[in-house]
Biopython code that builds the backbone (N, CA, C, O; Angstrom):
import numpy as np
from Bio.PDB.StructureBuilder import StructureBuilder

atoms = [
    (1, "UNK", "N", (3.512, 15.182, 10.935)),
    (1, "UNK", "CA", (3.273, 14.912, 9.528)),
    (1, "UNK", "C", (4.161, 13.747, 9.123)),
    (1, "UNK", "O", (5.310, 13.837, 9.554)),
    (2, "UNK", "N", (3.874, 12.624, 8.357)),
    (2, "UNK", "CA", (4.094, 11.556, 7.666)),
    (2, "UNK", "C", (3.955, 11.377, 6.581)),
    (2, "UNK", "O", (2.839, 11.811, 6.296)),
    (3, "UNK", "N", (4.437, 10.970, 5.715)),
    (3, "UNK", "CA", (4.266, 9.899, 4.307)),
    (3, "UNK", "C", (3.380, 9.021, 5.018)),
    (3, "UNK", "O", (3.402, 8.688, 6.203)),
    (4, "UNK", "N", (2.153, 8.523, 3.570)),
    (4, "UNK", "CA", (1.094, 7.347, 4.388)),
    (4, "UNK", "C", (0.531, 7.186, 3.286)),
    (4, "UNK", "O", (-0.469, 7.759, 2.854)),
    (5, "UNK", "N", (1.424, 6.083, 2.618)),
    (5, "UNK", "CA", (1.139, 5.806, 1.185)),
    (5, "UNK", "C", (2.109, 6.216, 0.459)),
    (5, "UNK", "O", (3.098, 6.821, 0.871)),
    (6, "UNK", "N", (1.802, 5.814, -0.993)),
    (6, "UNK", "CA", (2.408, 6.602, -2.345)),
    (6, "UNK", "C", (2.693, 7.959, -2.416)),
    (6, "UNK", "O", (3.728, 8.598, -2.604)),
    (7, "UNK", "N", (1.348, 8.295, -2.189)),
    (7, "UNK", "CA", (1.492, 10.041, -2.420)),
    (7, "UNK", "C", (0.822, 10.767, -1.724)),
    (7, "UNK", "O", (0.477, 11.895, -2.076)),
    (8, "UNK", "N", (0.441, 10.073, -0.286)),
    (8, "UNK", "CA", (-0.034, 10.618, 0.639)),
    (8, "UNK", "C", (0.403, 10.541, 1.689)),
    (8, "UNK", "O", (1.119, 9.646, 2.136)),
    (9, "UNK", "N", (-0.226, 12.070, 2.528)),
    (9, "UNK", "CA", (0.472, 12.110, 3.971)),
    (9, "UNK", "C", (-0.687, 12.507, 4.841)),
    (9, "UNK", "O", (-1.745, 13.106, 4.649)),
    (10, "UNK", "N", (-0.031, 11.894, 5.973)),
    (10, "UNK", "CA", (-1.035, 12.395, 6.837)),
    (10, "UNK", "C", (-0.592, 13.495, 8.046)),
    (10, "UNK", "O", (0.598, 13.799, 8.120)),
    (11, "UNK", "N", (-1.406, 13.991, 8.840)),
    (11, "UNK", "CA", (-0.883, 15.043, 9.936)),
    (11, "UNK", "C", (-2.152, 15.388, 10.584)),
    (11, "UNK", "O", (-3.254, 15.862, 10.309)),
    (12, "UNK", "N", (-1.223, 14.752, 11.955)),
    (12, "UNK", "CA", (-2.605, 14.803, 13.075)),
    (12, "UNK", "C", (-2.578, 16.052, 14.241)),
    (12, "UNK", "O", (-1.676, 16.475, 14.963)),
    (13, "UNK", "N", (-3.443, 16.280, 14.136)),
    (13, "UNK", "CA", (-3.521, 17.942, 14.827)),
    (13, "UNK", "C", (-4.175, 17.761, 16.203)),
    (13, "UNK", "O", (-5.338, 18.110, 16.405)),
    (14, "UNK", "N", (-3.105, 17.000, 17.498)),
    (14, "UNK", "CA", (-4.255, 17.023, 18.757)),
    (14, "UNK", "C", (-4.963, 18.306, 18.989)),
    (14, "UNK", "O", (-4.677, 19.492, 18.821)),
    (15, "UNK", "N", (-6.208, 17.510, 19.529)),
    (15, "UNK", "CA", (-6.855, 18.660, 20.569)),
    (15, "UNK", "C", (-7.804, 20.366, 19.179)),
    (15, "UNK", "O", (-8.362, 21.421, 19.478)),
    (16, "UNK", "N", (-7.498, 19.734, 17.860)),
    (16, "UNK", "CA", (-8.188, 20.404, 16.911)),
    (16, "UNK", "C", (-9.267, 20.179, 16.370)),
    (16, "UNK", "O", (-9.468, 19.165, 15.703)),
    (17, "UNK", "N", (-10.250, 21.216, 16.599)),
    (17, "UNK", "CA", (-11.626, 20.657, 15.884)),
    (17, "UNK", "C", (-11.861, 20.685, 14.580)),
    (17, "UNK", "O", (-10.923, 20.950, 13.828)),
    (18, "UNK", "N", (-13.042, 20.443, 14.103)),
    (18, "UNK", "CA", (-12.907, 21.092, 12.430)),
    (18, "UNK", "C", (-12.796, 22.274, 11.467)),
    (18, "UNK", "O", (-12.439, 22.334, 10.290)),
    (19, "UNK", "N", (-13.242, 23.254, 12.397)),
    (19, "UNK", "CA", (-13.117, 24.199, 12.044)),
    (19, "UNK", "C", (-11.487, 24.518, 11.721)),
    (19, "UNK", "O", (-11.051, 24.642, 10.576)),
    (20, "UNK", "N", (-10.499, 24.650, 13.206)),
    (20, "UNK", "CA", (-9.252, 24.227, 12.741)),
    (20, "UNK", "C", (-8.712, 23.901, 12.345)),
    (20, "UNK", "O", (-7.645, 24.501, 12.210)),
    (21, "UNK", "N", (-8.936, 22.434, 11.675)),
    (21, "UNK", "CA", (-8.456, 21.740, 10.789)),
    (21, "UNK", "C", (-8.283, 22.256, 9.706)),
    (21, "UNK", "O", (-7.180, 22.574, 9.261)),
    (22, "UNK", "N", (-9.404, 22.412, 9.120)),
    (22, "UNK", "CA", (-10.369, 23.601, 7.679)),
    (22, "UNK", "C", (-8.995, 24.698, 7.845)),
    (22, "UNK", "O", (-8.369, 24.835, 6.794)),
    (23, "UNK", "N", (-8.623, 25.253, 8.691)),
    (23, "UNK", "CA", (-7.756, 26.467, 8.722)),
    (23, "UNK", "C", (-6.652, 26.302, 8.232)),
    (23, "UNK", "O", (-6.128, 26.853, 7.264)),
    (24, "UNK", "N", (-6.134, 25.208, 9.189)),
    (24, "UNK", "CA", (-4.868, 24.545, 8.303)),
    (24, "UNK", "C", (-4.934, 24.175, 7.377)),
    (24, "UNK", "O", (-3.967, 24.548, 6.712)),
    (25, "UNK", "N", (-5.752, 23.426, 6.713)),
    (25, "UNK", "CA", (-5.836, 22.526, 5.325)),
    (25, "UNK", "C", (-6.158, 24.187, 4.361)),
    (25, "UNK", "O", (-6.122, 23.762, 3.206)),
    (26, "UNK", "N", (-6.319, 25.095, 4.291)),
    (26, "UNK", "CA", (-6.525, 25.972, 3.766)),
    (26, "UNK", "C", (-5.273, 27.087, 3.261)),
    (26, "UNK", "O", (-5.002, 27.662, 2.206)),
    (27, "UNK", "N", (-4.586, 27.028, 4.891)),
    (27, "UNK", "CA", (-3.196, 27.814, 4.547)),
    (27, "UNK", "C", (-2.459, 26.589, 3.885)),
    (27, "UNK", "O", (-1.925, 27.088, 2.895)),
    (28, "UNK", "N", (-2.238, 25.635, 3.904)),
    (28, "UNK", "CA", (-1.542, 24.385, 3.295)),
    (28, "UNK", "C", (-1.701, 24.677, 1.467)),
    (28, "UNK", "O", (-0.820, 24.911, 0.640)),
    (29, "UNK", "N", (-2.909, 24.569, 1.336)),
    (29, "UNK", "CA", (-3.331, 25.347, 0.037)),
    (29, "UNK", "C", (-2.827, 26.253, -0.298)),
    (29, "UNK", "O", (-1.842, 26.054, -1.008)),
    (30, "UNK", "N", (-3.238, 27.891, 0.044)),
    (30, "UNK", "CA", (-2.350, 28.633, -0.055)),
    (30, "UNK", "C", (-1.104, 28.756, -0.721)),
    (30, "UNK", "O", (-0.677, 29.278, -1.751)),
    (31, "UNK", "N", (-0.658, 28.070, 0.261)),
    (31, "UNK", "CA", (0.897, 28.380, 0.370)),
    (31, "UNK", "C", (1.370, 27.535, -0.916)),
    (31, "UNK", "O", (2.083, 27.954, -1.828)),
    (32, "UNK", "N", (0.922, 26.504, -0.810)),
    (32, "UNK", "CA", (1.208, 25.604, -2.398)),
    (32, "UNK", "C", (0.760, 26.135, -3.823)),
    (32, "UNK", "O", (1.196, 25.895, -4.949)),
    (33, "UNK", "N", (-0.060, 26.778, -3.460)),
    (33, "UNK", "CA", (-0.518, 27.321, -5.229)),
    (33, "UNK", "C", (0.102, 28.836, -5.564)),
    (33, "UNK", "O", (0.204, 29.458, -6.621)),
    (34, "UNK", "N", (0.586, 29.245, -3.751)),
    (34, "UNK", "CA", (1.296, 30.358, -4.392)),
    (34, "UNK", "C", (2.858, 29.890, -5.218)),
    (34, "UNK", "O", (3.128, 30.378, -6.315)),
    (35, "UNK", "N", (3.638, 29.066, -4.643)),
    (35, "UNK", "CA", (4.719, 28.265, -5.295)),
    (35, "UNK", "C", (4.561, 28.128, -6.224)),
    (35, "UNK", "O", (5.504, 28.477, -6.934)),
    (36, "UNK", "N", (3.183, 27.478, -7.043)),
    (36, "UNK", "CA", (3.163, 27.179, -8.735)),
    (36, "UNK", "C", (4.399, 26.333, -8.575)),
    (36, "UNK", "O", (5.390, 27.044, -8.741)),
    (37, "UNK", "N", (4.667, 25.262, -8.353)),
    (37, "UNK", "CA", (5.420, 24.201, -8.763)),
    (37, "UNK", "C", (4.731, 23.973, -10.359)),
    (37, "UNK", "O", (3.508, 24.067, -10.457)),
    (38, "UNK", "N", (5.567, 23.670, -11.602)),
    (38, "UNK", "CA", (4.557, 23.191, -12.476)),
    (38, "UNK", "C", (4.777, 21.880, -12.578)),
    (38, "UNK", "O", (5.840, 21.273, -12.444)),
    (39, "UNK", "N", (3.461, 21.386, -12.882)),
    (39, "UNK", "CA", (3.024, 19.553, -12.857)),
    (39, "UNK", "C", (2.715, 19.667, -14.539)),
    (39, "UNK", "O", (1.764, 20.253, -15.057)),
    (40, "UNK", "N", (3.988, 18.806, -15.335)),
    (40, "UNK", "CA", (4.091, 18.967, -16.668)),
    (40, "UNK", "C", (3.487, 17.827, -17.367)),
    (40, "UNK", "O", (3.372, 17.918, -18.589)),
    (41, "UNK", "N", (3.049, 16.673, -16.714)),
    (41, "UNK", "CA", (2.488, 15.653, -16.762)),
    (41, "UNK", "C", (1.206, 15.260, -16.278)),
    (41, "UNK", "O", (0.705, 14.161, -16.512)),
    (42, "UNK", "N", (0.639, 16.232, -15.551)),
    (42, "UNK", "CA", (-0.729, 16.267, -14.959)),
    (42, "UNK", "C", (-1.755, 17.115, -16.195)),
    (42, "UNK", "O", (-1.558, 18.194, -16.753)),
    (43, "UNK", "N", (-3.087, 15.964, -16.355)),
    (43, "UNK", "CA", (-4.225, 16.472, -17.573)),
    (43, "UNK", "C", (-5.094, 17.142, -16.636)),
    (43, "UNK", "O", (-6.240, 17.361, -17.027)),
    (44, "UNK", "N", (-4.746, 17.537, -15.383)),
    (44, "UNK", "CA", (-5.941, 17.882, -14.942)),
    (44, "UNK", "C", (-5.244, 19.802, -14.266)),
    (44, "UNK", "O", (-6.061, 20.681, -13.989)),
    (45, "UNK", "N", (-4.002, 19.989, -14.167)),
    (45, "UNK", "CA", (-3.675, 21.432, -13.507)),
    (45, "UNK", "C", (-2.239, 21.706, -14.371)),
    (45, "UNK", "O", (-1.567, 20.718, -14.664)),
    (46, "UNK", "N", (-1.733, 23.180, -14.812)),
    (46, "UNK", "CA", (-0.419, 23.031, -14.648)),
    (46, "UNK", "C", (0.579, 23.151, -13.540)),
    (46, "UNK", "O", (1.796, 23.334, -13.576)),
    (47, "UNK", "N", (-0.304, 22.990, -12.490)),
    (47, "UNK", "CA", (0.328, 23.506, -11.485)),
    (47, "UNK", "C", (0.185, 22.560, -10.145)),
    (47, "UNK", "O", (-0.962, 22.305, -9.780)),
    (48, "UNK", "N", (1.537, 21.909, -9.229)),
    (48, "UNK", "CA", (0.620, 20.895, -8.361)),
    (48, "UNK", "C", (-0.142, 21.173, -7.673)),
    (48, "UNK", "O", (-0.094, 22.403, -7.635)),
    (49, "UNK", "N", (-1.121, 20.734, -6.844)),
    (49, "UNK", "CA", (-2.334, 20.666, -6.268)),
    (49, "UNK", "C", (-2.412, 19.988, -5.144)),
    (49, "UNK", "O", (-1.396, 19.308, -5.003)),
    (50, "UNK", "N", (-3.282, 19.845, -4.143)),
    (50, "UNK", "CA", (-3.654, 19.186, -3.292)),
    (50, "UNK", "C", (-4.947, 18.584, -2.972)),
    (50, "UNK", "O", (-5.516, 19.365, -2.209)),
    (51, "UNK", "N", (-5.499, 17.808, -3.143)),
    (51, "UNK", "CA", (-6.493, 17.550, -2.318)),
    (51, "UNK", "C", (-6.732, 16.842, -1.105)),
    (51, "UNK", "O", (-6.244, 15.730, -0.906)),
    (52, "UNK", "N", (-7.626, 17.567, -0.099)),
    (52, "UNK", "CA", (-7.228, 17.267, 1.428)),
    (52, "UNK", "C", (-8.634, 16.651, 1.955)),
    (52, "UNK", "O", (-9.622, 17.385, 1.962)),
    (53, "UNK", "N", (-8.736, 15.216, 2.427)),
    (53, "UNK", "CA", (-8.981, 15.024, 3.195)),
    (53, "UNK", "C", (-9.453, 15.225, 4.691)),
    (53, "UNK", "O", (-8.538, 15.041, 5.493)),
    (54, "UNK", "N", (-10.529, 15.520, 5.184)),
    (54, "UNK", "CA", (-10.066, 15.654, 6.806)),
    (54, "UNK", "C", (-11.343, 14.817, 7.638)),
    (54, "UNK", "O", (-12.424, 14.524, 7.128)),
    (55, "UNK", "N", (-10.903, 14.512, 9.090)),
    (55, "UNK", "CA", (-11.598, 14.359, 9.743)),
    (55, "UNK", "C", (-11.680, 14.298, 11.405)),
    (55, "UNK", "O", (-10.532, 14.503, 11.800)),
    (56, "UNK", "N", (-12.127, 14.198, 11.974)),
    (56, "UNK", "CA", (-12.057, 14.665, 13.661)),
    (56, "UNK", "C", (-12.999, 13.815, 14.576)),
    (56, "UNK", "O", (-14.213, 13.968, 14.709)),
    (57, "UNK", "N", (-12.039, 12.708, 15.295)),
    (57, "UNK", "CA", (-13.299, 12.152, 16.586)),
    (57, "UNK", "C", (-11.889, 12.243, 17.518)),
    (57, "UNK", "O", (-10.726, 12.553, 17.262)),
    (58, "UNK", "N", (-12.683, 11.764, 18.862)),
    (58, "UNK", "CA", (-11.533, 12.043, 20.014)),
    (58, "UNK", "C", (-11.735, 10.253, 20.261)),
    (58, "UNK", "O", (-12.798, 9.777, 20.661)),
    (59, "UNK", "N", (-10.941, 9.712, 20.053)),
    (59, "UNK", "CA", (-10.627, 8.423, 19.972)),
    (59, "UNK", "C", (-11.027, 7.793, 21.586)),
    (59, "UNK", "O", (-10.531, 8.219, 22.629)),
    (60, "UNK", "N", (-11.888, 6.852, 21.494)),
    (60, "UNK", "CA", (-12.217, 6.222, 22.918)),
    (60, "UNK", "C", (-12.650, 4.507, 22.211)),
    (60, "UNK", "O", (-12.636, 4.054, 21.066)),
    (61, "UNK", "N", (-12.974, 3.988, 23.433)),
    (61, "UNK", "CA", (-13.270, 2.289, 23.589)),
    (61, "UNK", "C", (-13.926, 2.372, 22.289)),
    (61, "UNK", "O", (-13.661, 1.384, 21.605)),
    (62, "UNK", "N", (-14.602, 3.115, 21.784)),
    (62, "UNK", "CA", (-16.373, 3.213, 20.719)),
    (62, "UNK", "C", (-15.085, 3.262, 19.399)),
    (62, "UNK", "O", (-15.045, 2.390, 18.531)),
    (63, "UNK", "N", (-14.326, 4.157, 19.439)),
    (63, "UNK", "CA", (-13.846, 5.235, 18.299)),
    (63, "UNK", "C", (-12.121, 5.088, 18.245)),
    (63, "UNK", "O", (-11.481, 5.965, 18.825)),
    (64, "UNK", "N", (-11.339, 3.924, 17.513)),
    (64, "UNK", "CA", (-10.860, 3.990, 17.341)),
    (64, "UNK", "C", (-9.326, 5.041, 16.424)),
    (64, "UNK", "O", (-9.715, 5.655, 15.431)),
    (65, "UNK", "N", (-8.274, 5.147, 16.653)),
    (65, "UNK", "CA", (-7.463, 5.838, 15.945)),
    (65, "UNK", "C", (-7.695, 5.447, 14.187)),
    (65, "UNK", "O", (-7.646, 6.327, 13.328)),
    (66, "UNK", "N", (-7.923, 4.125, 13.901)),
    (66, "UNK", "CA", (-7.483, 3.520, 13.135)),
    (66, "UNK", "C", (-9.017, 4.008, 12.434)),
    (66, "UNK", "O", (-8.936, 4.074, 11.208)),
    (67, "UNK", "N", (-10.299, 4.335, 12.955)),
    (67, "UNK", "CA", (-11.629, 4.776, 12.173)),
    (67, "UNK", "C", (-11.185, 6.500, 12.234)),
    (67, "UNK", "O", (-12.014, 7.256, 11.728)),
    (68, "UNK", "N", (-10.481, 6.854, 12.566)),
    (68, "UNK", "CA", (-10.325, 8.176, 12.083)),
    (68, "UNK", "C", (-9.322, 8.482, 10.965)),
    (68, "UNK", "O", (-9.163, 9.542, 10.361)),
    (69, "UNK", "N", (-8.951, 7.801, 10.885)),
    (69, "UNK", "CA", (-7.658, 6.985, 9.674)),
    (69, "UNK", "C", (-9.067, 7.028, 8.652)),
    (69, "UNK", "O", (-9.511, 7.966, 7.990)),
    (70, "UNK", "N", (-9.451, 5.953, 8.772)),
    (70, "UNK", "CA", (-9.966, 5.431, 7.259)),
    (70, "UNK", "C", (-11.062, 6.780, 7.296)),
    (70, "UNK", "O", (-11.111, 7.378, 6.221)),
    (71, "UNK", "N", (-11.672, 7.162, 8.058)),
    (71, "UNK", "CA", (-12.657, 8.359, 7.728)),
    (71, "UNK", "C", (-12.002, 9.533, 6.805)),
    (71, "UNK", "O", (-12.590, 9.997, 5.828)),
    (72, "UNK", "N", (-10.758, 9.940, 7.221)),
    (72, "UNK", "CA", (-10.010, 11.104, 6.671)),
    (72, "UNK", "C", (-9.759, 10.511, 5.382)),
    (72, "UNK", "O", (-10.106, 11.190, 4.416)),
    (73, "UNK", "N", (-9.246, 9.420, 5.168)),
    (73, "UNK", "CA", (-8.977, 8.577, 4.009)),
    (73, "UNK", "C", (-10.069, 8.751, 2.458)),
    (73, "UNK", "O", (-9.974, 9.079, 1.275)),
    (74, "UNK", "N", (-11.357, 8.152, 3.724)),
    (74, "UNK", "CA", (-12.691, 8.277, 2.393)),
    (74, "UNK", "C", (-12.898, 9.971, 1.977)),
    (74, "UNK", "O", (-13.293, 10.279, 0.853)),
    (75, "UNK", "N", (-12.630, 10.850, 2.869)),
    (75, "UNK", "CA", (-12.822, 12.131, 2.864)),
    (75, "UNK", "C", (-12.094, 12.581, 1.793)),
    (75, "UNK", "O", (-12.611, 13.247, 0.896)),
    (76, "UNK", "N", (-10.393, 12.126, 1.825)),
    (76, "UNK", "CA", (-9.622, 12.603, 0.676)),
    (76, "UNK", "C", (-10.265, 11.729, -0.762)),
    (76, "UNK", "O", (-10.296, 12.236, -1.883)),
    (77, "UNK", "N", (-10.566, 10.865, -0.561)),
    (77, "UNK", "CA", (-10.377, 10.118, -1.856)),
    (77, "UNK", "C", (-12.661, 10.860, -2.270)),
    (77, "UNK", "O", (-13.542, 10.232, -2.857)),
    (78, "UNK", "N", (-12.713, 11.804, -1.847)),
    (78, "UNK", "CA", (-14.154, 12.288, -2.293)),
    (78, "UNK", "C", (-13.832, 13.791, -2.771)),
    (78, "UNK", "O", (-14.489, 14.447, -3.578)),
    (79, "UNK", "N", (-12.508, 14.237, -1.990)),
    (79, "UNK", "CA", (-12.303, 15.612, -2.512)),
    (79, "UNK", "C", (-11.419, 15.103, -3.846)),
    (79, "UNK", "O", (-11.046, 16.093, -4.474)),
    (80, "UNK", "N", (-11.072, 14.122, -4.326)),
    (80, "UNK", "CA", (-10.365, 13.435, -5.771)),
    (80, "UNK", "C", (-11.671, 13.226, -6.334)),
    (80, "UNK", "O", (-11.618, 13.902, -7.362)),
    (81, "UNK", "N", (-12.793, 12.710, -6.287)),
    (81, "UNK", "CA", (-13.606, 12.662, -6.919)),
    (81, "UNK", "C", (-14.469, 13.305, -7.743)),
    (81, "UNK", "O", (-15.002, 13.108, -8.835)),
    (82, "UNK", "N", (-14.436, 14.605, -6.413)),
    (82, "UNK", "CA", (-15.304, 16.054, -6.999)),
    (82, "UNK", "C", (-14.369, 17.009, -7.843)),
    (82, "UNK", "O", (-14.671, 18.182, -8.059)),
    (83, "UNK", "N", (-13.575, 16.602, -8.157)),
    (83, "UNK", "CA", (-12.567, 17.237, -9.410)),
    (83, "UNK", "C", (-11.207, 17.421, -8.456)),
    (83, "UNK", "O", (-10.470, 18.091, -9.179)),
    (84, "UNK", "N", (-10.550, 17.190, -7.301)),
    (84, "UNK", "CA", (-9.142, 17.438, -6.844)),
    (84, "UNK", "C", (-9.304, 18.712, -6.363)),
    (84, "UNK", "O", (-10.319, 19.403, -6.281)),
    (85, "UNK", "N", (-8.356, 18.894, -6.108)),
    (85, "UNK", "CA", (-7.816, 20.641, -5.805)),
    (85, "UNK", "C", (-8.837, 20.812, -4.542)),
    (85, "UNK", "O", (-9.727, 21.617, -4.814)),
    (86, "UNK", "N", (-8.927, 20.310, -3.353)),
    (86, "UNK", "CA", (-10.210, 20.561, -2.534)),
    (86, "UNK", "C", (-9.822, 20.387, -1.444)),
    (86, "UNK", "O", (-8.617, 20.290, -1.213)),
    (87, "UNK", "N", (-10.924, 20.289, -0.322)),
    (87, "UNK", "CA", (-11.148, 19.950, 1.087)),
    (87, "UNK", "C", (-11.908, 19.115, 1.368)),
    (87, "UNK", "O", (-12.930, 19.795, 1.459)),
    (88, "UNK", "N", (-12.254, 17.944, 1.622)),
    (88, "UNK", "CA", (-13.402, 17.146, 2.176)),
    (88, "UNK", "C", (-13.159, 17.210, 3.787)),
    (88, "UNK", "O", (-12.232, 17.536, 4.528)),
    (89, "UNK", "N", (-14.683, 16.653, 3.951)),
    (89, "UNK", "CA", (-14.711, 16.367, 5.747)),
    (89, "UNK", "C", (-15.746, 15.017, 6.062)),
    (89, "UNK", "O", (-16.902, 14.784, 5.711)),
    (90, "UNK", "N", (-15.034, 14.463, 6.664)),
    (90, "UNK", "CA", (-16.257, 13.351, 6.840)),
    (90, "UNK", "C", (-16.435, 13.185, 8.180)),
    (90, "UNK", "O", (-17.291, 12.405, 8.597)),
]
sb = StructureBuilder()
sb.init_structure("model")
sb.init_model(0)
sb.init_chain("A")
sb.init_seg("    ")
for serial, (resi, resn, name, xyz) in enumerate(atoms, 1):
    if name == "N":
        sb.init_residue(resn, " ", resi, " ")
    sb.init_atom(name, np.array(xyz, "f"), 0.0, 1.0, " ", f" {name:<3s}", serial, name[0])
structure = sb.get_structure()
């Protein structure tokens, strides 16, 4: 896990499919909304949130690291779209 961006991080899970992924990105959830951090400045929760991104190729000559990057990327920035607080998969 990394900082990758402003206010984003990333965390790469070898050898995990999507389903797995989904598992983790789920207890990640969890575990954060049980905390209730409160977000006193956020119009959209009182409470912080996550929205997660995900995505999964096994990187070869075709399929770069760097297209599984921007895939997970568009993924998060669609679970921000559909109101936050989510999971995307692309």
């Amino acid at each position: 896990m990394a900082r990758y961006g402003g206010e984003e991080f990333i965390l790469v899970l070898p050898n995990t499919e999507k389903d797995g992924a989904f598992l983790i990105a789920e207890r990640i959830m969890k575990k954060l909304k049980r905390k209730a951090i409160p977000h006193q400045k956020s119009t959209i929760s009182k409470f912080v949130s996550i929205s997660i991104g995900i995505s999964t190729i096994i990187p070869n000559v075709k399929k770069s690291p760097k297209e599984l990057i921007s895939l997970a990327d568009q993924a998060l920035y669609l679970s921000k779209e559909q109101g936050r607080n989510r999971i995307s998969y692309l």
